[in-house]
C-alpha positions in Angstrom: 34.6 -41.0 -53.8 37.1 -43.9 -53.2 39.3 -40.9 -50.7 36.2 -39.9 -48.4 34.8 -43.1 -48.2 38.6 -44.4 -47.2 38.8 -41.4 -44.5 35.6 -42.1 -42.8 36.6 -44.6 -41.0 39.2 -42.5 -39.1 36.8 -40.0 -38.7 34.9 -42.6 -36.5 38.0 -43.3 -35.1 38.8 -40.2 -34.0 35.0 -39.2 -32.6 35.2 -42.8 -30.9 38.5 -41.3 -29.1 37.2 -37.9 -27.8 34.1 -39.6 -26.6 36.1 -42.1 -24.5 38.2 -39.3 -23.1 34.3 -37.4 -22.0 33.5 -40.6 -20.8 36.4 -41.2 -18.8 36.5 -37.4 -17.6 32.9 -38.2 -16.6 33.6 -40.9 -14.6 36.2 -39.0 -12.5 34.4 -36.9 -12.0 31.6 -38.6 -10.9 33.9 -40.3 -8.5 35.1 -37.4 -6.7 31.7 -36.0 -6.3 30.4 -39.9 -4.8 34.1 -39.8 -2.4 33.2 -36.0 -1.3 29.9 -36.9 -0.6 30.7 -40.3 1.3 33.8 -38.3 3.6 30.7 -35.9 4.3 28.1 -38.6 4.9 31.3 -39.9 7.7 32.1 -36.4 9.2 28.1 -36.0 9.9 27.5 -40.0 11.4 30.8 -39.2 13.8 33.0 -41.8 12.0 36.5 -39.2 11.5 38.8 -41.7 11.4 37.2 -43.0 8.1 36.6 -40.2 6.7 40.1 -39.3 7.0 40.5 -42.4 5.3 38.7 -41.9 2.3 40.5 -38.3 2.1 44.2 -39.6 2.5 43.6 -42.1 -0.4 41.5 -39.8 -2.8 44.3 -36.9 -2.3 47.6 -39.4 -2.3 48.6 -38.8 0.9 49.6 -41.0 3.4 48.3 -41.2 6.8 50.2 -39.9 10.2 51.8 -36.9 7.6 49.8 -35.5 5.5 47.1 -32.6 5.5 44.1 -35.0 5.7 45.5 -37.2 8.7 43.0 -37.5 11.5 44.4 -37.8 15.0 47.9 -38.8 13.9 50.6 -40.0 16.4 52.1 -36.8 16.4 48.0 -35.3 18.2 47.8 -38.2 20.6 51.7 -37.6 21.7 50.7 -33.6 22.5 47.3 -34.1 23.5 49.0 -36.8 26.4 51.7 -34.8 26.7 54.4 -36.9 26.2 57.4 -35.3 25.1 60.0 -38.0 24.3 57.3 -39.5 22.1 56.7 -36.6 20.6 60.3 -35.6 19.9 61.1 -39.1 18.4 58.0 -38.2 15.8 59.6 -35.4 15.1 63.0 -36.9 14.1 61.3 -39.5 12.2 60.0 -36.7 10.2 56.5 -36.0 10.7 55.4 -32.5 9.6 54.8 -30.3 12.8 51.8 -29.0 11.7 49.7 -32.0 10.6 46.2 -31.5 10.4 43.1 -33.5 11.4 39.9 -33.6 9.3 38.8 -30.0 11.4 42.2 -28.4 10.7 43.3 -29.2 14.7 47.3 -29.1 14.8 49.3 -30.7 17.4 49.6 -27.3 19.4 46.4 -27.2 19.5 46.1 -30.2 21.4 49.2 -29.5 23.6 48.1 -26.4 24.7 44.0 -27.7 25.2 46.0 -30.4 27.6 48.3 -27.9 29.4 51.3 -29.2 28.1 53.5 -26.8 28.0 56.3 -28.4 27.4 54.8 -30.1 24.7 54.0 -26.7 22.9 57.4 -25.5 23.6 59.2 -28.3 21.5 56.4 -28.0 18.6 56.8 -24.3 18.2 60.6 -24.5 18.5 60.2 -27.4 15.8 58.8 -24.5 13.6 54.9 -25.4 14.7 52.5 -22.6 13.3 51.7 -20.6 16.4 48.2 -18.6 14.9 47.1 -21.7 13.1 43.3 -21.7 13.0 40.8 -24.7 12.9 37.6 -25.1 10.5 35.8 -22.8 13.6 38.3 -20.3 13.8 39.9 -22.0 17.0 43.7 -21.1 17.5 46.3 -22.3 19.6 46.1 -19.2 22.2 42.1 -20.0 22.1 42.6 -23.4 23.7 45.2 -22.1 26.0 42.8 -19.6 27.8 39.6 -22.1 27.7 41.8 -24.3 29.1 43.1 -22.3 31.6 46.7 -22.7 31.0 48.3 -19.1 32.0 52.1 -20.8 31.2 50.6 -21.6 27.7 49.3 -18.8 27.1 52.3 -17.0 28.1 54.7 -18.9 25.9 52.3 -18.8 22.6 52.4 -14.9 23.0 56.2 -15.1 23.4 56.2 -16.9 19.9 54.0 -14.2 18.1 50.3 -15.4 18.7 47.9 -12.9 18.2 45.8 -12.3 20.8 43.2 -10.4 18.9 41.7 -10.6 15.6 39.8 -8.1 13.7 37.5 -10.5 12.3 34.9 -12.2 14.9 36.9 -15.5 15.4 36.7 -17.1 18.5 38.2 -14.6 20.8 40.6 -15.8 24.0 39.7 -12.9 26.0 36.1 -13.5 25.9 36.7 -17.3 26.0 38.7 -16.5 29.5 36.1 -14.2 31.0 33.4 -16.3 30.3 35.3 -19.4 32.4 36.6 -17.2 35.1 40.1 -18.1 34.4 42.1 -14.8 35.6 45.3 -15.9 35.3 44.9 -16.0 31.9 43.3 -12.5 31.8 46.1 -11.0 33.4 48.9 -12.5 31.0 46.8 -11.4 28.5 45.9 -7.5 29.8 49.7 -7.8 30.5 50.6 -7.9 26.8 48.5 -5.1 26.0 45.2 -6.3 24.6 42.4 -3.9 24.1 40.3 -5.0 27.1 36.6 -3.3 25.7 36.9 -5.2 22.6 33.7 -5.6 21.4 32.0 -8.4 19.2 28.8 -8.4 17.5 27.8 -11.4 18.9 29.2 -11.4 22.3 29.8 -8.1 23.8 32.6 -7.0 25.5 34.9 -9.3 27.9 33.4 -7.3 30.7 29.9 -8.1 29.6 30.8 -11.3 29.0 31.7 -12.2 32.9 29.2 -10.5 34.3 26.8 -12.9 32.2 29.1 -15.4 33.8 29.0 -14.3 37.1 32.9 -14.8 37.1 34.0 -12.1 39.8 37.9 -12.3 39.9 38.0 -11.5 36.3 34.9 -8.9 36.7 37.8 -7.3 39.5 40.9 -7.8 37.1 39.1 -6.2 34.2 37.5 -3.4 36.0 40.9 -2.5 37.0 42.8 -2.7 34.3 40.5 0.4 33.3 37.5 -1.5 31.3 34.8 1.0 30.8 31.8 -0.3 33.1 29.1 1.1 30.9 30.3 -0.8 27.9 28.3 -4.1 27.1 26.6 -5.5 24.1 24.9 -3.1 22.2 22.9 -0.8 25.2 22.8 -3.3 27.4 25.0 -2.7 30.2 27.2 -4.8 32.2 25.2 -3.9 35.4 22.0 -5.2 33.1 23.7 -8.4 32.8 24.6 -8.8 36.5 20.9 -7.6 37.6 19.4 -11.1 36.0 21.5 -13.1 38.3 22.1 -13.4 42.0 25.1 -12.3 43.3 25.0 -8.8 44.8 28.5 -8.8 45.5 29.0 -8.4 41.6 26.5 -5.7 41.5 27.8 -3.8 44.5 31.3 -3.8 42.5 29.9 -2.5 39.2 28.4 0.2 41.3 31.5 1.3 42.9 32.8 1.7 39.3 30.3 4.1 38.7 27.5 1.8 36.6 25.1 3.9 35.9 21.4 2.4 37.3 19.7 4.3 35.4 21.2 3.2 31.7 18.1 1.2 29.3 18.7 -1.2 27.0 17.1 -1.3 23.5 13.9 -2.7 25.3 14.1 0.5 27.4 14.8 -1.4 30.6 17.0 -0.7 33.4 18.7 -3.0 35.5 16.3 -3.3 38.1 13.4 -4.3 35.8 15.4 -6.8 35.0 16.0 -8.0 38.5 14.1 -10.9 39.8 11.2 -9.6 42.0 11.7 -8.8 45.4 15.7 -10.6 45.4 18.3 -9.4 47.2 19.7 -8.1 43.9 16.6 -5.8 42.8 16.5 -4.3 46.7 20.3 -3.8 46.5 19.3 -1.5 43.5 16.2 0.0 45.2 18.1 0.8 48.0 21.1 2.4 45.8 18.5 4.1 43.6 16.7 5.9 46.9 19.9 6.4 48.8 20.2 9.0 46.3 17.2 10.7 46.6 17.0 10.4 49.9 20.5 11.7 51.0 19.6 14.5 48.6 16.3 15.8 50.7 18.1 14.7 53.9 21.2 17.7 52.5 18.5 20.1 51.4 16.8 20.4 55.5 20.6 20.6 56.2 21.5 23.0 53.9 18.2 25.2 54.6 19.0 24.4 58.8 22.8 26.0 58.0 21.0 28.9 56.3 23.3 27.9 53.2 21.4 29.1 49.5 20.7 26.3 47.3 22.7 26.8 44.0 20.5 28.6 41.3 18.0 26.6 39.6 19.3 26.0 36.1 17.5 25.7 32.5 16.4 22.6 31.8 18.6 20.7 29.1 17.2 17.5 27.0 21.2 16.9 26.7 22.0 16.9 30.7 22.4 13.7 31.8 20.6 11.6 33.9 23.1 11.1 36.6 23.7 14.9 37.2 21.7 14.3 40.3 24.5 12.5 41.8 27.1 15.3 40.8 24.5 17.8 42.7 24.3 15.5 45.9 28.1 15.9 46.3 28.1 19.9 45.7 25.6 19.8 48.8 27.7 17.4 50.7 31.3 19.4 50.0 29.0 22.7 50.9 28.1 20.9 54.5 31.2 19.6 55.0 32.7 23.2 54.4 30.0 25.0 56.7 30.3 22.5 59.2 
């Protein structure tokens, strides 16, 4: 009796220890939970700087080099593009790829800014050339939203990638979409796939015709997009119908854009013109060109005594355009009898 009742007292003891070390595990971790949801509350209310704050002290790291900095020195040197500040950061030791709250590196802000010489000295300082923000965003992504054909340029000549497989934030769509051509061309120049398609956007060539951003419509067109390819079924002559500019239209049609293609609501472009514009006449007019040159060829053709060709059996597979391809067999036959 005298042993237990001598060894229950470090029996407590012992209990007494674990439950401070739940208690104190408890407390951690009810801290972390309160400091995530504070750095959240920040982000949301617009105030980065202490969020990045809160982050840099609850991971240990100190501000202006670490993973949690917000808008270090070594960001506000390549987003103002000045190089001798930037360099002396860089001697001093800051990491090259310091990240902001969002993941943003300094290349991303040198090449947003048209820096180029900025980006130059981070990527030959080792800078991560496909770095991606929280959105997806990467270097060559800012480059072409920018419109910086030089920065674009030199982040290929480093290894960016200038398409992804996954549906991240793509710089060919982002440059068709703002018109900027010069950017299209260093990219088509490298060899990207220019009828990548997206879910969610389309191809490039859909893309600027919902834009309306003709020089990049041209540069596409000839670097062999396919004009029938869109978003889904709907065309790149369905987006160009819904706006106004009939010297986009005209172009698509000289391409060969079929006016008779529907979309999944079984429209063609010219229901989806505005009523009586200049781009739903346009369309008329190409639509009964068609029709009309073709009777107009048959009273020649019958005036010429030439035979018609043989009528042929009617096939649910034909498609709908073979009118067209019949129109020029009439025309080479006049033009031969003639």
């Amino acid at each position: 009796m005298t042993v237990i009742e001598e060894s229950r007292p470090f029996a407590q003891q012992l209990s007494n220890v674990y439950f401070t070390i739940l208690s104190l595990f408890c407390f951690k971790l009810f801290v972390k939970i309160s400091l995530a949801i504070l750095s959240h509350f920040y982000i949301v209310k617009g105030n980065r700087k202490e969020a990045a704050r809160i982050a840099a002290e609850f991971y240990g790291v100190p501000q202006g080099q670490g993973s949690w900095a917000d808008r270090s020195p070594l960001h506000e040197a390549a987003s103002q593009g000045r190089l001798l500040s930037l360099k002396t950061l860089l001697s001093q030791g800051y990491n090259v790829d310091t990240l902001t709250i969002d993941q943003v590196t300094p290349l991303h802000e040198a090449c947003l800014g048209d820096h180029v010489g900025c980006a130059r000295i981070l990527l030959e300082a080792g800078a991560n050339v496909n770095a991606t923000t929280i959105d997806g965003v990467t270097p060559l992504f800012n480059a072409c939203s920018r419109g910086s054909a030089a920065c674009a340029e030199l982040l290929l000549e480093y290894g960016a990638k200038a398409q992804w497989e996954s549906c991240l934030p793509s710089p060919t769509h982002e440059a068709a979409s703002r018109g900027h051509s010069e950017c299209l061309e260093v990219l088509i120049s490298w060899g990207i796939d220019v009828d990548q398609d997206l879910p969610h956007l389309g191809t490039p060539l859909y893309v600027a015709c919902v834009s309306q951003q003709i020089h990049c419509i041209r540069k596409l067109l000839y670097a062999g997009a396919n004009v029938q390819k869109g978003k889904h079924l709907e065309t790149p002559l369905h987006a160009a119908a819904q706006h106004s500019s009939t010297e986009i239209v005209n172009l698509l049609l000289e391409f060969g854009a079929d006016i008779n293609a529907k979309n999944t609501d079984f429209e063609r472009p010219v229901d989806l013109a505005a009523p009586s514009s200049l781009v739903e006449r346009l369309l008329l007019l190409h639509e009964g060109n068609l029709y009309t040159s073709f009777f107009f060829w048959q009273l020649e053709l019958e005036f010429l005594n030439i035979p018609p060709p043989p009528p042929q059996k009617k096939n649910p597979t034909t498609p709908k355009n073979m009118i067209e391809s019949t129109i020029v067999l009439y025309g080479m036959n006049i033009l031969i009898f003639r």
